[in-house]
N, C-alpha and C positions, 0 to 999 in steps of 0.2 A: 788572685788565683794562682799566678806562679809562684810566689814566697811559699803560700800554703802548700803548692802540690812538692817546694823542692823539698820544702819540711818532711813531707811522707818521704820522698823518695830517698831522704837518710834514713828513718827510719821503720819505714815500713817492714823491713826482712824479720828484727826482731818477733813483734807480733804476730808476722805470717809463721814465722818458725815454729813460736811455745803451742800457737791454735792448730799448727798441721803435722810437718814433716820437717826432718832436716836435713837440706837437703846440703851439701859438703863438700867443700870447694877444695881446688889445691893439684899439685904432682909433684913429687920429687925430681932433682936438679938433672938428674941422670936420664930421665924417662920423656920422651917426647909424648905431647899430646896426641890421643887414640877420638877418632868420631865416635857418636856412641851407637854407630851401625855397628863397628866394631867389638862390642863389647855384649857377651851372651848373647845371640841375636837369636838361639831356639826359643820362644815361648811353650811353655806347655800349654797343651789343648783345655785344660780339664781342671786347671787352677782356677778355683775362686779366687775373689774381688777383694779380700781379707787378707789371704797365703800370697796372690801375687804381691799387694800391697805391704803386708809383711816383709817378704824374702825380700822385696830392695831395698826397707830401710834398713833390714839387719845386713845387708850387705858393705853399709859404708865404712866409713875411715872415722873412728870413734879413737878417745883418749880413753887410756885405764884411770883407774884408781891410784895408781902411783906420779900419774904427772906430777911433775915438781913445783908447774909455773916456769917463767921463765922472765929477765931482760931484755929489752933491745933500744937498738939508736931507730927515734922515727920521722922521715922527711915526709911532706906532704905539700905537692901542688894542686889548689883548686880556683879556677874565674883566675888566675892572675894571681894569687894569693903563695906566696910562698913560707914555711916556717920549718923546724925542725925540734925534736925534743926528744923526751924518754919514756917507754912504756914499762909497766911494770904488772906483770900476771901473778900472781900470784899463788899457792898451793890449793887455796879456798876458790882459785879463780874470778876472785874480785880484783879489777883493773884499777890503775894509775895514769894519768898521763901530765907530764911533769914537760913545765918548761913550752908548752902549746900558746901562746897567750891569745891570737885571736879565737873567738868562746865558738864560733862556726866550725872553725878548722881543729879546734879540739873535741868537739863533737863529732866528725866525722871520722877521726881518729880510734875515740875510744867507742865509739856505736862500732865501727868495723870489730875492733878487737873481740868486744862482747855477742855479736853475731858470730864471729870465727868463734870461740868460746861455745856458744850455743851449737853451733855446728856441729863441735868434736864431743859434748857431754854425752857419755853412755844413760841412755835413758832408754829402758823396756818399751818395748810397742806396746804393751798389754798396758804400762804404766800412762801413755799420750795417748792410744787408742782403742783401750780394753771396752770401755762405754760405746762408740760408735760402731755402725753397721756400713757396710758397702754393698754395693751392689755391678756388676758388667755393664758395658751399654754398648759393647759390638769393640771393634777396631779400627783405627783411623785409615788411611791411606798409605803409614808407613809400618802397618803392623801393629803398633803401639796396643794395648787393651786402655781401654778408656772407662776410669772407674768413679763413679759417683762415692759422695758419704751422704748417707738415706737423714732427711731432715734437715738438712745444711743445704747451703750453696757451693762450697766446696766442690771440682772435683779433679780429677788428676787423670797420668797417662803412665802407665808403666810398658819397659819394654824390656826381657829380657830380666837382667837384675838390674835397673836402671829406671830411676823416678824421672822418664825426659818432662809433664809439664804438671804447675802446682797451679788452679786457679781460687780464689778468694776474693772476694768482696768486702770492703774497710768501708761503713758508712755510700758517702759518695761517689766513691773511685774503687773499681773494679783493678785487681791484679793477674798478670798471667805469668808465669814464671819457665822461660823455654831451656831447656840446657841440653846447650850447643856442643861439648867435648867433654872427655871424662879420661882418665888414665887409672891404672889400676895398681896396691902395692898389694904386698904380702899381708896385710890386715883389712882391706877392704879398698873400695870404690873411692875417688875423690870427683871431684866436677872443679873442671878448667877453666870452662867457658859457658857463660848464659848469658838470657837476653832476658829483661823486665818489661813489659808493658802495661803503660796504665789508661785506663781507657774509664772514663765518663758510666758510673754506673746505669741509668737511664737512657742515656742514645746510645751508647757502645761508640763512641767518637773520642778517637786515640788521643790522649793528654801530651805525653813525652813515651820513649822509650828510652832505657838505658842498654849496654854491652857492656859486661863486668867481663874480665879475665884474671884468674890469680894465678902465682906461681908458689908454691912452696915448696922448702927444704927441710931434709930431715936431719934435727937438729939433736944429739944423741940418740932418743931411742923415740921421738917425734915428730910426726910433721907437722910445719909449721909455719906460718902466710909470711912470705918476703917482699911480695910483692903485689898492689892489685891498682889496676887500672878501671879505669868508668867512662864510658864515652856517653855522653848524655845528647838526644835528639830531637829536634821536633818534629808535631807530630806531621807536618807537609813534607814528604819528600824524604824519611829518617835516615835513611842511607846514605845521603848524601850531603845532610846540612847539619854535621855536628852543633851543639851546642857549644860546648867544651868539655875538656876532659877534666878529669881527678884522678894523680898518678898517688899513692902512697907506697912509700918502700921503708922495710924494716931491716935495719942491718948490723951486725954482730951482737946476735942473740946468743944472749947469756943465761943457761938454764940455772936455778937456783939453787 
């Protein structure tokens, strides 16, 4: 069960992303991270469960059509594992990773790079969500609007111009997706800090939780993941009984 469940927890984000939202990590070097009480915090009274949902994802930190792709040198620590190698993105934003040789620690390399990828693609709401309906279901305790998708298990929490939680269901493991910090540039929203939780679809009985934080830099006229950490937990006690972490950092990125 834990091989299985680490298996998801590399790549479960891919698949939560293409079937929901994307939601989009990162800050520039300059900007300290903002809570996301801080960020738009009026809701409108009068917004439907579609426009709210809307207005955040158009809010994010999305690449144009001119990205170039990019180089970089990539280290990664995961369980004691150490390596180091080369990424390469490319204009098509189809990944490389060169020089990774254990096939774990290159997967966790290039699944990160192509989530960040998925992150940044300008992709229409009408295009991810033009078929599905939503609906309100009240407000949480911190505000939040709390929005269903009509048919699905899906549902979500929007606040302000801010996606704070994404829930889905994979088979037999439930996901919740909490996001904990956000910073803001001049093209949109990024998300600094979340938390993963995967809990037992059937009893609602917590598996692991993860704590992701990235940092990104803007790298000509992009920004771009330099650094992301993972604190992985059990599920007795999660605050207090790491697992282990997984540090990866990317360093002199070289746009194409």
């Amino acid at each position: 069960m834990t091989q299985l469940l680490q298996h998801r927890i590399i790549c479960w984000s891919l698949s939560l992303i293409i079937a929901s939202i994307s939601c989009v990590f990162g800050l520039p070097a300059s900007v300290n991270a903002q809570s996301i009480s801080n960020t738009h915090p009026t809701q409108i009274a009068t917004v439907s469960a579609s426009e709210a949902f809307r207005n955040a994802y158009n809010q994010r930190y999305t690449w144009d059509k001119n990205f170039p792709g990019y180089s970089a040198e990539v280290s990664i620590t995961h369980r004691g594992d150490i390596d180091q190698g080369i990424v390469r993105v490319q204009p098509d934003l189809s990944v490389d990773v060169i020089n990774v040789e254990p096939d774990n620690l290159r997967e966790l390399v290039a699944n990160t790079v192509k989530m960040e990828i998925i992150h940044r693609r300008r992709v229409p709401f009408e295009q991810l969500h033009g078929n599905n309906d939503f609906e309100l279901k009240g407000k949480d305790e911190y505000g939040a609007l709390k929005i269903n998708q009509v048919g699905d298990n899906s549902y979500y929490k929007v606040k302000g111009d801010v996606i704070t939680q994404v829930n889905r269901s994979f088979g037999d493991v439930a996901v919740t997706v909490d996001t904990l910090g956000t910073t803001k540039t001049p093209e949109g929203y990024l998300v600094s800090h979340f938390k993963t939780t995967f809990r037992d679809a059937q009893t609602d009985e917590v598996l692991e939780k993860e704590d992701v934080r990235d940092f990104h830099e803007k790298v000509g006229n992009y920004y771009l993941l330099t650094n992301r950490t993972i604190r992985y937990n059990q599920a007795e006690n999660p605050e207090k009984n790491p697992v282990a972490d997984t540090r990866i950092r990317f360093n002199d990125i070289q746009p194409l």
